[in-house]
DRENTORKOL-3810 file (N, C-alpha, C; in nm, 4 decimals):
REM DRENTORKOL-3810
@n.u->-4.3496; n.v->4.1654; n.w->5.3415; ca.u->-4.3723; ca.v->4.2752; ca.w->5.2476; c.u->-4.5221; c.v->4.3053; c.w->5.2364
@n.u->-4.6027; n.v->4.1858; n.w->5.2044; ca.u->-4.7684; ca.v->4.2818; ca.w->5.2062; c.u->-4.8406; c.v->4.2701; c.w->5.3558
@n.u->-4.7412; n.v->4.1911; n.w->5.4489; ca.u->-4.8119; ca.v->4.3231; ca.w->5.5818; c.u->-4.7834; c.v->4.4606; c.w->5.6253
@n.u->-4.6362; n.v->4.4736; n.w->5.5268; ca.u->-4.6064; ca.v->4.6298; ca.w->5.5460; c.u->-4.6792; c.v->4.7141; c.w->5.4779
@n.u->-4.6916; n.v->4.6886; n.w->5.3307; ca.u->-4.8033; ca.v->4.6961; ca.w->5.2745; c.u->-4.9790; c.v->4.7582; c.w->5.3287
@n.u->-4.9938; n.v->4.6623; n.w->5.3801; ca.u->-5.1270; ca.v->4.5966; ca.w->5.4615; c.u->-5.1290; c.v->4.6886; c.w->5.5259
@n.u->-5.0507; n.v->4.7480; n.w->5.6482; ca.u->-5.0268; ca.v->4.8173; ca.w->5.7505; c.u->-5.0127; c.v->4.9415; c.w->5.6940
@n.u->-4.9548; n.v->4.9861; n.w->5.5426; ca.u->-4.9287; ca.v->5.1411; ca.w->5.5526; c.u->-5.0774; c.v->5.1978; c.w->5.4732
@n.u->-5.1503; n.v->5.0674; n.w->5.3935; ca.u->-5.3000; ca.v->5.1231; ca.w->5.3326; c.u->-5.3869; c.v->5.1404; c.w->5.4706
@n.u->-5.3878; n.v->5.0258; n.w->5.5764; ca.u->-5.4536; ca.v->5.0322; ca.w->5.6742; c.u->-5.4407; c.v->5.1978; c.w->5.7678
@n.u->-5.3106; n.v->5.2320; n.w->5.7547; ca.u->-5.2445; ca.v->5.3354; ca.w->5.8659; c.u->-5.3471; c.v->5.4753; c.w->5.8151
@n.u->-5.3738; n.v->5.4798; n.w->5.7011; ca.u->-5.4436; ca.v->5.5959; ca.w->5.5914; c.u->-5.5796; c.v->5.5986; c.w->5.6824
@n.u->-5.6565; n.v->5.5030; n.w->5.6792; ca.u->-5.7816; ca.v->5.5056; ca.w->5.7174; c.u->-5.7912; c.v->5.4984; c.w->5.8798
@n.u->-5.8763; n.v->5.5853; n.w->5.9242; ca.u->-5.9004; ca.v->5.5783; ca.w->6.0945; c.u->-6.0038; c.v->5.4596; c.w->6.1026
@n.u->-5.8656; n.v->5.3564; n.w->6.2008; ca.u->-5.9895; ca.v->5.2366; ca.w->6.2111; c.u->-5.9401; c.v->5.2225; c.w->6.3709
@n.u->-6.0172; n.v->5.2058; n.w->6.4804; ca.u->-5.9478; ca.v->5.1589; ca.w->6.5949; c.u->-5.9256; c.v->4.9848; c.w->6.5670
@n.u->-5.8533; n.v->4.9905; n.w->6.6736; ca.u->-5.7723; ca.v->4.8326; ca.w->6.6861; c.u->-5.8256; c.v->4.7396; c.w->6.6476
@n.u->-5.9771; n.v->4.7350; n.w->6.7000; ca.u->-6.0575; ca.v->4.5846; ca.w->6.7126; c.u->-6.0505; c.v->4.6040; c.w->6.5624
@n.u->-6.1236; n.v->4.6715; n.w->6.5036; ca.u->-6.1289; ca.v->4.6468; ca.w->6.3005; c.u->-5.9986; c.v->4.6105; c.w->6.2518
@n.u->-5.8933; n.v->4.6789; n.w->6.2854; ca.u->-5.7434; ca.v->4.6500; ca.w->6.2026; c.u->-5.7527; c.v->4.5071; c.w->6.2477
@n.u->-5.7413; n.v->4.4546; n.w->6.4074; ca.u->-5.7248; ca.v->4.3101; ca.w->6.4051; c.u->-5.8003; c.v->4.2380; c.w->6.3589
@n.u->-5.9480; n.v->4.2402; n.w->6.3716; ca.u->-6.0113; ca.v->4.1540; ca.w->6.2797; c.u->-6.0345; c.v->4.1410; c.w->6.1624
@n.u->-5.9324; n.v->4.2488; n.w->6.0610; ca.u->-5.9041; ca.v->4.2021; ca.w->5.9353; c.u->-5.7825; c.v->4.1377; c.w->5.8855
@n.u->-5.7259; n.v->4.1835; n.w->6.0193; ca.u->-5.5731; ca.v->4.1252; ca.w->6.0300; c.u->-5.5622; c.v->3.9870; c.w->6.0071
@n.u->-5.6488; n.v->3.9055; n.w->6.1395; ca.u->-5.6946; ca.v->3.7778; ca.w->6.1701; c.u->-5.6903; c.v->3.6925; c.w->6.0405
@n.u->-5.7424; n.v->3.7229; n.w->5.9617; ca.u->-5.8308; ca.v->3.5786; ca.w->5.8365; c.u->-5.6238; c.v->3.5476; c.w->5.7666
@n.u->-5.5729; n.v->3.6891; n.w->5.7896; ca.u->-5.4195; ca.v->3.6936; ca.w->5.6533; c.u->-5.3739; c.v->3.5819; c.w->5.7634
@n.u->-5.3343; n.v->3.5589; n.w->5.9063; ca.u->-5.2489; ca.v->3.4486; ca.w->5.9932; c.u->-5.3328; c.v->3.3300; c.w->5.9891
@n.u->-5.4292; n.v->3.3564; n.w->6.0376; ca.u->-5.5581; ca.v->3.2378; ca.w->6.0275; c.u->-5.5733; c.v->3.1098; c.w->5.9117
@n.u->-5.5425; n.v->3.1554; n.w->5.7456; ca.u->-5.5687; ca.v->3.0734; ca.w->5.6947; c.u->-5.4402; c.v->3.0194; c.w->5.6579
@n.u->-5.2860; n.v->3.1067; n.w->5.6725; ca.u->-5.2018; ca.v->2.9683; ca.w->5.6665; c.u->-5.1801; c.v->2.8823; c.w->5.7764
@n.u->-5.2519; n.v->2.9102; n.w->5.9443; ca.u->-5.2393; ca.v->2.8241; ca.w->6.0262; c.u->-5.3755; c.v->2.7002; c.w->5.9750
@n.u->-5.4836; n.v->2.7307; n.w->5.8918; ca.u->-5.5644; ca.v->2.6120; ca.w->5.9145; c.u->-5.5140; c.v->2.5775; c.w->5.7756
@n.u->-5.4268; n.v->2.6124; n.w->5.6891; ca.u->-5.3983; ca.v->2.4782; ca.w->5.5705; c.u->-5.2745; c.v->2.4057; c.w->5.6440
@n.u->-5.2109; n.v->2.4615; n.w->5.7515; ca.u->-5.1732; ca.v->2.4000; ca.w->5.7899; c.u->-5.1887; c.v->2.2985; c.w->5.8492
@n.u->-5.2565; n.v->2.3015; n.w->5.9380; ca.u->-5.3480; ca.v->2.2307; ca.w->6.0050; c.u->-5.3771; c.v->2.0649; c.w->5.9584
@n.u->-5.4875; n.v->2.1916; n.w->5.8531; ca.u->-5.5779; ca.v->2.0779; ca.w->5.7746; c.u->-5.4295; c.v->1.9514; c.w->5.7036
@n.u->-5.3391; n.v->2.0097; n.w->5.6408; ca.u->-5.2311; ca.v->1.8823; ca.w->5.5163; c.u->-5.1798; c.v->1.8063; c.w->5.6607
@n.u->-5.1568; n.v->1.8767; n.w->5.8057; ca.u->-5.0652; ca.v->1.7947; ca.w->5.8489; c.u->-5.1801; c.v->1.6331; c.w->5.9633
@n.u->-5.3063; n.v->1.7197; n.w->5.9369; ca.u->-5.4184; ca.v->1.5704; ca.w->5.8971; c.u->-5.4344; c.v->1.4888; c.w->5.8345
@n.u->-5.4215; n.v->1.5878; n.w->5.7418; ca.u->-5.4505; ca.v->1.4633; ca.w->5.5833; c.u->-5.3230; c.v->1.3659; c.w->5.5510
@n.u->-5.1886; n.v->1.4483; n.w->5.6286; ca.u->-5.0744; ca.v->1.3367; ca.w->5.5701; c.u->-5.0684; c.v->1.2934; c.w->5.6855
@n.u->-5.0861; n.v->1.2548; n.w->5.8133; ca.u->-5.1120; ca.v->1.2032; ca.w->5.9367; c.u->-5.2347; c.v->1.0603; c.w->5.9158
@n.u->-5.3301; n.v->1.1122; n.w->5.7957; ca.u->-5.4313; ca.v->1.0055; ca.w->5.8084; c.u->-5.3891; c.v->0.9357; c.w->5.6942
@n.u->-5.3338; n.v->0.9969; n.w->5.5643; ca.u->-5.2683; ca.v->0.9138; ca.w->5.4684; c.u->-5.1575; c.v->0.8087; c.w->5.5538
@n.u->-5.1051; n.v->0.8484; n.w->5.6068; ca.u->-4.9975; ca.v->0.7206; ca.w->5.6566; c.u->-5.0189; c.v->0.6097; c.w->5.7461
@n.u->-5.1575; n.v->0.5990; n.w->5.7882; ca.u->-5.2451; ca.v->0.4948; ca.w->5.8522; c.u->-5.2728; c.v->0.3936; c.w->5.7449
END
């Protein structure tokens, strides 16, 4: 829902690709690095 969102405020403004993706980037980006990061931290907790 707020990448459809995301996508229909974005669609308003003339941006070529590279800008839409690199604002795109950070919204996928930071649930792959909390991911990341807990499945470290509970990887090093169980040592």
């Amino acid at each position: 829902a707020v990448a459809a969102v995301y996508a229909i405020m974005t669609r308003s403004l003339i941006l070529d690709w590279k800008m839409r993706a690199a604002r795109v980037m950070p919204i996928f980006a930071i649930p792959c690095l909390t991911a990341l990061i807990y499945s470290a931290l509970a990887s090093y907790k169980r040592i």
